[in-house]
C-alpha positions in Angstrom: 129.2 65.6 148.8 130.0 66.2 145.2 126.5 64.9 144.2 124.6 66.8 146.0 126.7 70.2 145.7 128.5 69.7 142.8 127.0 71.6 140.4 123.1 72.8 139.5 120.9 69.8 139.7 118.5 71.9 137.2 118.6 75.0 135.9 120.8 77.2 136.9 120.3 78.1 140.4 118.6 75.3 141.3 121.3 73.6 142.8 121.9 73.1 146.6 125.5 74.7 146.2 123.8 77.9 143.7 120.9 78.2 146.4 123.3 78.5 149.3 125.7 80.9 147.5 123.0 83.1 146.4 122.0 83.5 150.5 125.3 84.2 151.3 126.0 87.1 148.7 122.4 88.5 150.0 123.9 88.0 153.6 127.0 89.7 153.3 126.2 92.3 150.8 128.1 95.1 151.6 130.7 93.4 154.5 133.3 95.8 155.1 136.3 94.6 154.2 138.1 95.4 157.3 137.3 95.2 160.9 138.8 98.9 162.4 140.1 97.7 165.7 142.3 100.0 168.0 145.4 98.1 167.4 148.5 99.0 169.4 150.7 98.6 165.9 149.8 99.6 162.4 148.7 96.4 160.1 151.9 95.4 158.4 151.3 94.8 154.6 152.7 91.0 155.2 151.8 89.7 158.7 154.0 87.1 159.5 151.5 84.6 162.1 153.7 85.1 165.0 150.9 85.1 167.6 150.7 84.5 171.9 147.4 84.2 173.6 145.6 85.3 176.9 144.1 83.1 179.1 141.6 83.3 181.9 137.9 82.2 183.6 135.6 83.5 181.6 132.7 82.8 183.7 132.7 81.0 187.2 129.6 78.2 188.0 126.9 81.1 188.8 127.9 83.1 186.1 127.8 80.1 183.9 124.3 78.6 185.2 122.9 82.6 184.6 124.3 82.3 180.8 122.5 78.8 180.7 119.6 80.3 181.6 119.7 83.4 179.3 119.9 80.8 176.7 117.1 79.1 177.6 115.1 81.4 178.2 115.4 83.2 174.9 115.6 79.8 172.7 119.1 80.8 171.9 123.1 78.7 173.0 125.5 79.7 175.2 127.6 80.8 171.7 124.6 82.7 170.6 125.2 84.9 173.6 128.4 85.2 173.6 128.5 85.4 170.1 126.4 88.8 170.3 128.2 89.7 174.0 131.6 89.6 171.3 130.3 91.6 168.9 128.9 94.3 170.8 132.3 94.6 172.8 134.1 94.7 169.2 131.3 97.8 168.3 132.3 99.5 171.8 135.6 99.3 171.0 135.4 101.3 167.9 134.6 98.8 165.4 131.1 100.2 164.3 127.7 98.5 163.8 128.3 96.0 161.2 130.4 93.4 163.0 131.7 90.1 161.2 132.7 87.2 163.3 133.9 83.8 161.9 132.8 80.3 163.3 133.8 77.1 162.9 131.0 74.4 161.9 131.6 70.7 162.5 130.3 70.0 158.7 129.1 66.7 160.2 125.1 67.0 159.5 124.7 64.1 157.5 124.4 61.1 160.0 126.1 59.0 157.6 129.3 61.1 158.6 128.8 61.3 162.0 131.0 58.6 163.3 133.5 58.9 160.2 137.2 59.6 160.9 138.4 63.0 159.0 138.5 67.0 159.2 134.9 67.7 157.9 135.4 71.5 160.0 133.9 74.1 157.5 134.5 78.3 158.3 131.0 80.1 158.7 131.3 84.0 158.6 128.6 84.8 161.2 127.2 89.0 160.2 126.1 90.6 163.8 123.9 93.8 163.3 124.2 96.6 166.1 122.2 99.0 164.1 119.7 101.6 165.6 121.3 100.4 169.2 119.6 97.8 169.9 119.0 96.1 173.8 121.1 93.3 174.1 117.8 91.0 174.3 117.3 92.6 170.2 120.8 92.1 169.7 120.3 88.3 170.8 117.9 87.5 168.8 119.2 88.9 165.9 121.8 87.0 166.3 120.0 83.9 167.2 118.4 84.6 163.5 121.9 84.9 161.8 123.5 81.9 163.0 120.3 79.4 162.3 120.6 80.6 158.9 124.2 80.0 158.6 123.8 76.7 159.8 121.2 75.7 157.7 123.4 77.0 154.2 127.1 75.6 156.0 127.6 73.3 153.1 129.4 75.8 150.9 133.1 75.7 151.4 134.8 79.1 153.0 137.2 79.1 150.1 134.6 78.6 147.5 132.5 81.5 149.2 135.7 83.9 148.8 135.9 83.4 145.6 132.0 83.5 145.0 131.9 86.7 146.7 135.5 87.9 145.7 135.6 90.9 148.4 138.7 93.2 148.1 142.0 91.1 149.0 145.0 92.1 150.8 147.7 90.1 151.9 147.4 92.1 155.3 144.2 90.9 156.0 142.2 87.9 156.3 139.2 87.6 153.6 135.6 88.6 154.8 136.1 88.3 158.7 139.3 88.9 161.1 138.0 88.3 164.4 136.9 84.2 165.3 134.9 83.0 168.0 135.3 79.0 168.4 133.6 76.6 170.7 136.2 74.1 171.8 133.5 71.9 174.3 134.2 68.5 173.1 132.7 67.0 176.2 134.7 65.4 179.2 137.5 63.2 177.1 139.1 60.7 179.5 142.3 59.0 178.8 143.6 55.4 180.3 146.5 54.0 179.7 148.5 50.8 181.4 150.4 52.5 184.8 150.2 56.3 183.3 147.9 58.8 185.1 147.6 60.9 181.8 145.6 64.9 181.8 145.5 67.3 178.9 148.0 70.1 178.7 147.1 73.1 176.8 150.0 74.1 174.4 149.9 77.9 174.0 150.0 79.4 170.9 152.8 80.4 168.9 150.8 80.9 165.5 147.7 83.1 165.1 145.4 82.8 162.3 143.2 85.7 162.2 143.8 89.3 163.9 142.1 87.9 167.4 140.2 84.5 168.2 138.1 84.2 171.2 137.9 80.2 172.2 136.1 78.9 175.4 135.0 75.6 176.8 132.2 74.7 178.6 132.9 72.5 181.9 130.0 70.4 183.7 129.8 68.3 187.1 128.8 64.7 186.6 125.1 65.6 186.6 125.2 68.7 184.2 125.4 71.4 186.5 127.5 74.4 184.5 130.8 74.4 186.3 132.4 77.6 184.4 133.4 78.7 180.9 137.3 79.0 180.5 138.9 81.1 177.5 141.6 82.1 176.1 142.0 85.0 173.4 145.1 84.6 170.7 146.5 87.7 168.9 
């Protein structure tokens, strides 16, 4: 990784770590350094990360089979909608037009990695556009737009794109984005162990990272038939 991104392999700017930079300064040119939420509490000027979350069914099987096929109709992801379905609730809510959302990327697109044991998980800072109010099929597919780019220039670590871009800093505020949406579907994980009947047990949360993180998870029958999307938000 240090090869290939390490430094220019040319003249400056050449480099796969200078090209990537350069998109993300063009990208997020002019990000507001603040998301304006209506928050119940004024920001304190030192959050401590004392957080709790909120958990519920997102969408039930019909709901989530309709999503599927919003996706596929429109060459887009189920995260790609709700992706732009979070952002233009965010913009309802008071938080104007220019809405940016972190996302997690696996960091795992060389194939040589793919089976490798370790914490590859890189922070992409996803820019939705609700400009000139669009329908939510524009809004879509702006977004759709947005993330392919991301995820074609996700090699550049988050903290070296902070300090590429250095945006204002506060130490009430997290840099460049405070609002997350994270996939969590790591497909159906099944655990056996000698006379245990063992299930997973979500562990709420008693830290929060950013201002507010949306999660969900994708659940399937046997066959791939959408089942519902589960989600929790943490504050």
């Amino acid at each position: 990784q240090r090869d290939l991104l390490g430094t220019s392999t040319g003249p400056e700017g050449t480099g796969v770590l200078d090209r990537q930079i350069e998109y993300w300064e063009q990208a997020l040119a002019g990000l507001p350094d603040e998301l304006v939420l209506p928050f119940d509490h004024p920001r304190p000027a030192e959050p401590s990360p004392r957080g709790a979350e909120v958990r519920w069914q997102l969408a039930d099987p019909a709901l989530h089979a309709a999503l599927t096929d919003l996706a596929r109709d429109h060459h887009a992801t189920v995260f790609m909608i709700l992706h732009a379905a979070l952002a233009a609730l965010l913009s309802r809510c008071g938080a104007g037009t220019d809405i940016p959302i972190g996302a997690p990327a696996a960091g795992r697109t060389d194939e040589a990695i793919h089976d490798l044991v370790g914490f590859f998980v890189n922070t992409l800072v996803l820019r939705a556009d609700l400009s000139a109010d669009p329908s939510f099929a524009e809004l879509l597919t702006r977004t759709r737009e947005t993330i392919l780019a991301a995820q074609a220039r996700q090699d550049v670590p988050f903290e070296r794109l902070v300090e590429a871009l250095n945006p204002a800093r506060s130490p009430g505020r997290h840099p460049l984005f405070q609002v997350m949406l994270a996939d969590e579907d790591i497909g159906a994980v099944h655990w056996q162990l000698p006379g245990l009947h063992v299930h997973t047990e979500p562990v709420p949360a008693v830290a929060a990272k950013f201002d507010l993180t949306l999660a969900y998870e994708q659940t399937r029958t046997p066959d791939g038939t959408p089942a519902g999307i589960s989600a929790y938000f943490e504050y």
